[in-house]
C-alpha positions in Angstrom: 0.0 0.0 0.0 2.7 2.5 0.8 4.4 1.8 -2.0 1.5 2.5 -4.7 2.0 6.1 -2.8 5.1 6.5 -4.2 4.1 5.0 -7.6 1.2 7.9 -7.9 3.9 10.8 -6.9 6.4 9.2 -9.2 3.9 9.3 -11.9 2.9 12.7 -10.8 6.6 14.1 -11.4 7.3 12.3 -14.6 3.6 13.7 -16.4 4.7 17.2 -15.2 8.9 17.2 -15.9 7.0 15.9 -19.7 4.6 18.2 -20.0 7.5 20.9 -19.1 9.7 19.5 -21.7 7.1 19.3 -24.2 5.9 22.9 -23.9 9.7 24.4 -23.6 10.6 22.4 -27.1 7.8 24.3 -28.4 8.1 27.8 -27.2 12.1 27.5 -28.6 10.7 25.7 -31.5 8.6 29.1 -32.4 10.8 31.2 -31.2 13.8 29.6 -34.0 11.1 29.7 -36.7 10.3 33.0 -35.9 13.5 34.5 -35.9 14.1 32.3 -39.2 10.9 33.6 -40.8 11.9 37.5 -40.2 15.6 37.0 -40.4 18.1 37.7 -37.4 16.7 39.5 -34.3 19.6 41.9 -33.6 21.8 44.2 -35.5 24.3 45.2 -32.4 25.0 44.1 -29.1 22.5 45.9 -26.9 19.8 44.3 -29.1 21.2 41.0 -29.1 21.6 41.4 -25.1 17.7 42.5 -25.0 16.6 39.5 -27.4 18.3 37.3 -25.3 16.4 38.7 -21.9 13.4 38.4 -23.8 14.1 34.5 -24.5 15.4 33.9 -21.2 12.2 35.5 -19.7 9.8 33.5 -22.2 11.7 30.6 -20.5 11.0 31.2 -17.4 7.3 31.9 -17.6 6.9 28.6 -20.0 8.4 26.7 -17.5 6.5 27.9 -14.5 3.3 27.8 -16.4 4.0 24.0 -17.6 4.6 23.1 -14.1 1.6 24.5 -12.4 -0.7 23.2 -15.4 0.6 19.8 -15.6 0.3 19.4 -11.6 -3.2 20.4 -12.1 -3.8 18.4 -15.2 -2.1 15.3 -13.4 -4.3 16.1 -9.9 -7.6 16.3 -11.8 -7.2 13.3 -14.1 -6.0 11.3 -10.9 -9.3 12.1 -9.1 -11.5 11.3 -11.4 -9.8 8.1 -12.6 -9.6 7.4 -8.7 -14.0 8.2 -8.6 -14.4 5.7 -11.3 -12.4 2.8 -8.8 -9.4 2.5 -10.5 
């Protein structure tokens, strides 16, 4: 019994660290094709400095918003799999 406890929360952090990875690949996925598509971002060094912040920033908030959404995603599916009996 213990142990299925430790199967759910190791479950629990292997949909989320997916679910992260998934939606950073994108997010840098765009961002390439983006800066493909319209051609290089920066002409000097201020504006390369500012692109980057911009990435780095777009990062961060990818991250933290594919961790809180896949915890909730994996909490809700998890209760109502667990209503049905499973």
């Amino acid at each position: 019994m213990v142990l299925e406890g430790y199967l759910k929360v190791l479950k629990g952090v292997a949909f989320v660290v997916l679910v992260t990875v998934v939606a950073v690949a994108v997010f840098n996925g765009a961002y390439v094709a983006v800066s493909i598509y319209f051609g290089p971002f920066y002409k000097g060094d201020a504006e390369q400095s500012r692109n980057f912040g911009i990435w780095l920033v777009g990062n961060g908030v990818v991250v933290l918003g594919a961790l809180v959404s896949g915890a909730v995603w994996f909490c809700r599916y998890f209760r109502r799999k667990q209503v049905k009996g499973f």
